[in-house]
C-alpha positions in Angstrom: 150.3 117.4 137.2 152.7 120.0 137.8 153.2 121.4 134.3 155.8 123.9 131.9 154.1 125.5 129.0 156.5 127.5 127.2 154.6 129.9 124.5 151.3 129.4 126.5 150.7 133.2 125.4 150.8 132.4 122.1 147.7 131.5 120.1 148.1 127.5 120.4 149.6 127.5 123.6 146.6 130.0 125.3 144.6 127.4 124.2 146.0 124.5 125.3 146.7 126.1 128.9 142.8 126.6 128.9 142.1 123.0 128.8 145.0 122.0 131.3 143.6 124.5 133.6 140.0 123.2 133.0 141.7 119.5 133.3 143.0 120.7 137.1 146.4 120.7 136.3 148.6 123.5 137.9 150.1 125.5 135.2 153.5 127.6 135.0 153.3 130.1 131.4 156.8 130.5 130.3 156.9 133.2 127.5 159.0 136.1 126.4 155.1 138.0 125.3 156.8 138.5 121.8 154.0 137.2 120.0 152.0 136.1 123.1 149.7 138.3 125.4 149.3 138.4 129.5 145.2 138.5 128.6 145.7 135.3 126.8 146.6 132.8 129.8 143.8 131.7 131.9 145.2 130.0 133.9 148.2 129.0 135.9 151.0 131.3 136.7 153.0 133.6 133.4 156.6 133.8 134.3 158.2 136.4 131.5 161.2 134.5 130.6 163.1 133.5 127.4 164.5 130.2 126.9 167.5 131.7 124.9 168.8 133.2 128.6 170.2 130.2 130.7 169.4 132.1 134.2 165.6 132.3 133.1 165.4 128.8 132.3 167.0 127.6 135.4 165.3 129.4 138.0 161.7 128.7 136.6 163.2 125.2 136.7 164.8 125.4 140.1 161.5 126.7 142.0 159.1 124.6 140.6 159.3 120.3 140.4 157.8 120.0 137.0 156.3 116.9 135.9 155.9 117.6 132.5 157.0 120.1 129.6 154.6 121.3 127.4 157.1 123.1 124.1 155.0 125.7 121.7 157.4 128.5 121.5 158.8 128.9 118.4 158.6 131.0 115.1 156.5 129.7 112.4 156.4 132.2 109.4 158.4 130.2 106.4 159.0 133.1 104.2 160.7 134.8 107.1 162.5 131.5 107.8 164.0 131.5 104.0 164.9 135.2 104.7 166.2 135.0 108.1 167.2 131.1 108.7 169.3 132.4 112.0 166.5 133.5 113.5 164.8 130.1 113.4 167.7 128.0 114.0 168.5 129.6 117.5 164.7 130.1 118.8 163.2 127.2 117.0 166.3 124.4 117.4 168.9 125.9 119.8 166.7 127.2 122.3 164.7 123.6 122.2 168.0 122.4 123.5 168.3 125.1 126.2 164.8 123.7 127.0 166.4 119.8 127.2 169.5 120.4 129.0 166.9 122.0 132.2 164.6 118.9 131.2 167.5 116.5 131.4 169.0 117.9 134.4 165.7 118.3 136.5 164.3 114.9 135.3 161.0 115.9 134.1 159.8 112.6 132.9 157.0 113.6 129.6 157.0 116.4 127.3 154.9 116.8 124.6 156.0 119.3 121.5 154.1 121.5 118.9 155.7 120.4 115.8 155.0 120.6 112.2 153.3 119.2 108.7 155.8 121.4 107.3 158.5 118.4 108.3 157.3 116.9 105.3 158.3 119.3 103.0 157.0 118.2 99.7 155.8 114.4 99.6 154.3 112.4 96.6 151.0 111.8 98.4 148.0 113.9 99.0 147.7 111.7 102.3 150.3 111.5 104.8 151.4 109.3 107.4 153.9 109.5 110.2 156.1 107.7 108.4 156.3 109.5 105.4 160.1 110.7 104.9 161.1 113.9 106.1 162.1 116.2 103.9 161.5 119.8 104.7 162.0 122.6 102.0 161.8 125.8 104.2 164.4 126.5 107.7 161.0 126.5 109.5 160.8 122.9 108.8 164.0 121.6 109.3 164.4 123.8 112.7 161.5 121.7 114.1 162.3 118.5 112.4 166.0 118.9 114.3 164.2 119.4 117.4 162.3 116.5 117.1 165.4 114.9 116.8 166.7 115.8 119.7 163.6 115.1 122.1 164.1 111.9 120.5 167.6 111.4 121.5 167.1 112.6 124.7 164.4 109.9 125.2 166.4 107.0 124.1 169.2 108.1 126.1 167.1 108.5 129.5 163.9 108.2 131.0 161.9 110.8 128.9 158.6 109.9 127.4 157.7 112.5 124.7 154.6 112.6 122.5 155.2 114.7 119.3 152.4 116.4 117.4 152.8 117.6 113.8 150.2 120.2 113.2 148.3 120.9 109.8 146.5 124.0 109.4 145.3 125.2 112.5 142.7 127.8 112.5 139.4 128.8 114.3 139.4 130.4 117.8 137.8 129.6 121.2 134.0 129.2 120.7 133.1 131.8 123.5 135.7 134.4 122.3 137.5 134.2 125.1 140.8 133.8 123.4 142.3 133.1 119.8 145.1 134.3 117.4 146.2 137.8 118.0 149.7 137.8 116.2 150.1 141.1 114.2 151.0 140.2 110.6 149.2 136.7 110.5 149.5 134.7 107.3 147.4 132.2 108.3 144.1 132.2 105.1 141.4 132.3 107.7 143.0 134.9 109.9 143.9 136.8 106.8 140.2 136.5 104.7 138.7 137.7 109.0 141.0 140.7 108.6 139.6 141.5 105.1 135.8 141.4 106.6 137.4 143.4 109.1 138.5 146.0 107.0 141.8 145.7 108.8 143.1 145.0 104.9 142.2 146.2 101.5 141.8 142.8 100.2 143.7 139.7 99.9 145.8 137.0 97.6 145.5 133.4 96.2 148.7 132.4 95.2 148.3 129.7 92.5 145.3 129.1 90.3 146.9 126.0 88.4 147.5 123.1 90.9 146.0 119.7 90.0 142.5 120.7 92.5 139.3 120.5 92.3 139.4 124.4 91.5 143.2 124.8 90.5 144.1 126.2 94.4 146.2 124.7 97.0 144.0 122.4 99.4 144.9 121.9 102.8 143.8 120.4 106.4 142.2 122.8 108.7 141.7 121.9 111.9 140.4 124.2 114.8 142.3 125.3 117.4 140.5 123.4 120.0 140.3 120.0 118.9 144.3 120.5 118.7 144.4 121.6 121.7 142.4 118.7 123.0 144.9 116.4 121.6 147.7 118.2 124.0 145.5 117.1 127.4 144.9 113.6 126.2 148.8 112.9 125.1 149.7 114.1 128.8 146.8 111.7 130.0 147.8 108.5 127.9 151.6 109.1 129.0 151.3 109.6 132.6 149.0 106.2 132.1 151.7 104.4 130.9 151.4 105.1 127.2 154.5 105.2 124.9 156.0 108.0 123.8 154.4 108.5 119.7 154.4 111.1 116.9 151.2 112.2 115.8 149.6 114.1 112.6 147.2 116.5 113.8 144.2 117.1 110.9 140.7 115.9 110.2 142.0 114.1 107.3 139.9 116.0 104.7 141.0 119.3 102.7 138.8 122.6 101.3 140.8 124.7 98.5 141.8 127.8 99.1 138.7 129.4 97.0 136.3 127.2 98.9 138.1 129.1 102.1 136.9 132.5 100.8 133.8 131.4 99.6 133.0 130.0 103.2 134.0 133.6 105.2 132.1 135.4 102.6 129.2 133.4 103.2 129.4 133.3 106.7 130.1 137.3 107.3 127.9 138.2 104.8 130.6 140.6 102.7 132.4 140.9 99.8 136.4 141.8 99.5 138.9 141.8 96.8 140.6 138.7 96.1 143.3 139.1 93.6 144.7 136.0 92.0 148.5 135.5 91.4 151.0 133.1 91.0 152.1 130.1 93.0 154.5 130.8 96.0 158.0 128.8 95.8 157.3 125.4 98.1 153.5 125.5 98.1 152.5 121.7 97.7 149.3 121.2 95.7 147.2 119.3 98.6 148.1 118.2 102.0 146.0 116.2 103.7 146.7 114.3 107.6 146.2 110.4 107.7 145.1 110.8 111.6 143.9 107.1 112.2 147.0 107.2 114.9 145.7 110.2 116.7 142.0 108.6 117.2 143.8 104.9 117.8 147.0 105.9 120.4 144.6 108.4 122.5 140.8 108.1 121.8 141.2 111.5 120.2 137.8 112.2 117.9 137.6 116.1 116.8 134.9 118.0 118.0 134.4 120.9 115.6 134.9 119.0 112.2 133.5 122.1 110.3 134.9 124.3 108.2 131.5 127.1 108.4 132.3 126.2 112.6 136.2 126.9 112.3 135.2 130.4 110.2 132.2 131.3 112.5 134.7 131.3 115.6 137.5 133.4 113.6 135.3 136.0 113.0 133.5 135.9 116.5 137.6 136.1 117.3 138.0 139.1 115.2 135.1 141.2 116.2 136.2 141.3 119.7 140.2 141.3 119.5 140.3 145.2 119.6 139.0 144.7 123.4 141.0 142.1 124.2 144.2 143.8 123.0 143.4 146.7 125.7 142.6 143.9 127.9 139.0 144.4 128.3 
């Protein structure tokens, strides 16, 4: 298929592109490089473009007959959302709807968007479906939650098929180094505790010691990077198949505490770093954990690298060689 992926410089979208490119399908990167890197797409063609300019949008839509749209670009830092909430409305929610007016009026017929756990906000269960209520706490959530609206909107009011996937933690890097995160200032815990064994930072923090855990820290989802990834391909697949259009939790439905996190790149690197314990952050949920039996049921989706020593082994691989990269070597 003939296929948009907006962000596919980015960390997420590199990777998906990867597998699309593997998958034979012809590729058209549309990113504005301000988190994303030239290095990072294999494959297709990078346009340098930003979906907040109307003329950019329209002529990457006007010279190619796309058959799908394939949304990751975004901002994704929630503290900087609750400081700068304009910043995340207009890329995150107003510039989806640049991206659906050129969608709508070009009549690409399936689009699949990188969305977000963080729709959730705070629920009562560890566990969560697709239909727990949304209730986001941060602008980062409800600028993807009012995106989702509109792809849904749009699909009801035309011939759209859409396939939503809400991401949990996403971590880990390509197993052969070929790409992975690169974003300067990551606040991602595996990409930050990889810095530390770096020695690209002094040490690091765990915010909160008192949740109701196992070990008093927050517990979350990880899933690599890949096996998202992965899930991109096969909701294109089911789709042009005939498939429905779906919302999707993306995790392995298990958690590992923020200690156990440490303790596992510690192990795995061999060194020690300071980890200084303080208090919770405002809007940090105790555990949250993806119910994915719709994933595996709606596309035959099984993960690959269920592993949290596999999803840490690949970060630092990542880390050792980014310097390279970053010069494009």
């Amino acid at each position: 298929m003939k296929v948009l992926v907006t962000g596919g410089a980015g960390y997420i979208g590199s990777h998906v592109v990867r597998q699309l490119g593997e998958a034979g399908h012809d590729i058209i990167v549309f990113d504005n490089l301000s988190t994303g890197y030239p290095w990072a797409v294999t494959y297709g063609e990078l346009v340098v473009g930003d979906l907040s300019n109307p003329d950019d949008l329209e002529a990457v839509f006007a010279n190619h007959q796309f058959e799908a749209v394939l949304h990751f670009a975004a901002n994704i830092v929630v503290p900087e959302s609750v400081e700068n909430p304009l910043k995340y409305y207009g890329n995150n929610t107003r510039n989806t709807l640049n991206l659906l007016e050129k969608v709508q009026k070009y009549k690409v017929p399936y689009m699949v968007f990188s969305s977000t756990a963080a729709v959730y906000g705070m629920p009562e269960n560890t566990v969560i479906t697709e239909d727990t209520p949304l209730a986001p706490i941060n602008p980062y959530g409800a600028s993807k939650m009012m995106s989702e609206r509109m792809i849904q909107d749009l699909a009801f009011a035309s011939g759209l098929k859409y396939t939503i996937l809400r991401y949990f933690n996403v971590a880990g890097a390509d197993l052969e180094s070929r790409i992975g995160q690169a974003t300067p200032a990551a606040t991602h815990l595996i990409k930050v505790a990889c810095e530390c064994v770096q020695d690209l930072r002094e040490g690091m923090s765990v915010f909160g010691t008192d949740y109701e855990t196992r070990d008093g820290t927050c517990i979350r989802d990880y899933i690599h990077v890949d096996d998202l990834a992965k899930a991109h391909v096969m909701a294109l697949d089911v789709m042009s198949k005939g498939g429905e259009s779906n919302i999707l939790n993306c995790g392995y439905g298990r958690g590992f505490t923020v200690r156990e996190v440490i303790d596992v790149v510690k192990k795995i690197s061999g060194k020690e770093f300071p980890v200084e314990e303080v208090g919770r952050r405002a809007g940090d949920p105790g555990a949250l954990i993806a119910k994915n039996d719709k994933i595996k049921q709606v596309l035959g989706w099984e993960p690959d690298h269920d592993d949290l020593e596999v999803i840490v082994k690949s970060a630092l691989d990542w880390e050792a060689v980014l310097p390279e990269r970053r010069q494009g070597n």
